[in-house]
C-alpha angles and dihedrals in degrees: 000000000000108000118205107247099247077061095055083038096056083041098051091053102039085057088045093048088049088048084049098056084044095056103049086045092047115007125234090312094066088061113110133168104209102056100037078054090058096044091054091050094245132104133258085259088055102070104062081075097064094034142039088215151330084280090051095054085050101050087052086050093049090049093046087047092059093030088066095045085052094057096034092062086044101058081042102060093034088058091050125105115250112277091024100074091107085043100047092052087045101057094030081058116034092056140131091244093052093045088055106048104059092168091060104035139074123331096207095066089029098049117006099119085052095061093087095063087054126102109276085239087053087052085052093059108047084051087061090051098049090048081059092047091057096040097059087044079049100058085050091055120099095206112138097242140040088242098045086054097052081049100049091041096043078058089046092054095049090044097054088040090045086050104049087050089057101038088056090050090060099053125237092291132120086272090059096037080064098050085058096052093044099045082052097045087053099059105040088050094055092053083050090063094044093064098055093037105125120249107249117239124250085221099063124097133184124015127317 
């Protein structure tokens, strides 16, 4: 049977979007062929017409991990009332549901230590993604320059991701209920100190 090729496209990422799943549950050890190919109703043959290899397959799963987290945190933050956009991505974020569901949440906690058997490209491009990540942290920020946001929102990001790793090591538990609220208190907070930080004067010279 001949399928049209928005068909083999729809397959192709609905096999890609399983293997995703699969790879932020299980890491790149949980990927195999046989059964994302079933569960795409197709056989093991079949798959060689959708993907080079098994690597290839992965490195498509690693970008659409971090390519659903970007656009999360941009919806996220373009929801968001003015002056909300940081703390709408921090609370949507640092949560017990996304503590919980490690398959759809985000890649950075999930697979960050995979990331070095990937493809250099591939490397390349969850680079890219974080970058985004960081720039849409970035244009919440109220830093008083371009450079001193990247820089406050490169520490955020660590932080939340810092915090939901943390938060899944201990469990689900009151302890870990508290990790969220503090990784998010922390933030936020931060945020909180950024705006009322004096400007500094042209005028002035030398340290303070």
């Amino acid at each position: 049977m001949r399928y049209s090729k928005d068909h083999k496209a729809e397959t192709h990422e609905r096999i890609v979007k399983s293997a995703s799943v699969r790879l932020r549950e299980g890491g790149v050890a949980s990927i195999g062929v046989a059964d994302l190919m079933k569960e795409a109703g197709l056989t093991h043959g079949g798959f060689y017409a959708h993907f080079a290899s098994r690597d290839a397959l992965i490195d498509e799963a690693f970008v659409h991990a971090m390519d659903i987290a970007v656009r999360r945190w941009r919806k996220r933050a373009d929801n968001a009332p003015k002056g909300k956009a940081l703390a709408a991505i921090v609370t949507g974020y640092l949560t017990a549901q996304h503590r919980d569901d490690v398959g759809n949440g985000c890649a950075l906690p999930a697979l960050g230590a995979e990331v070095s058997r990937t493809s250099p490209k591939t490397r390349k491009a969850i680079a890219a993604r974080i970058e985004q990540m960081v720039d849409t942290i970035a244009e919440t920020m109220p830093a008083q320059t371009p450079k001193a946001a990247r820089r406050e929102a490169m520490g955020a990001l660590a932080t939340m991701m810092g915090t939901l790793i943390l938060a899944r090591m201990a469990g689900t538990g009151e302890f870990s209920d508290e990790v969220l609220t503090a990784g998010r208190q922390f933030v936020l907070n931060a945020e909180a100190t950024a705006k009322v930080r004096p400007k500094k004067s042209k005028a002035a010279t030398g340290p303070a």
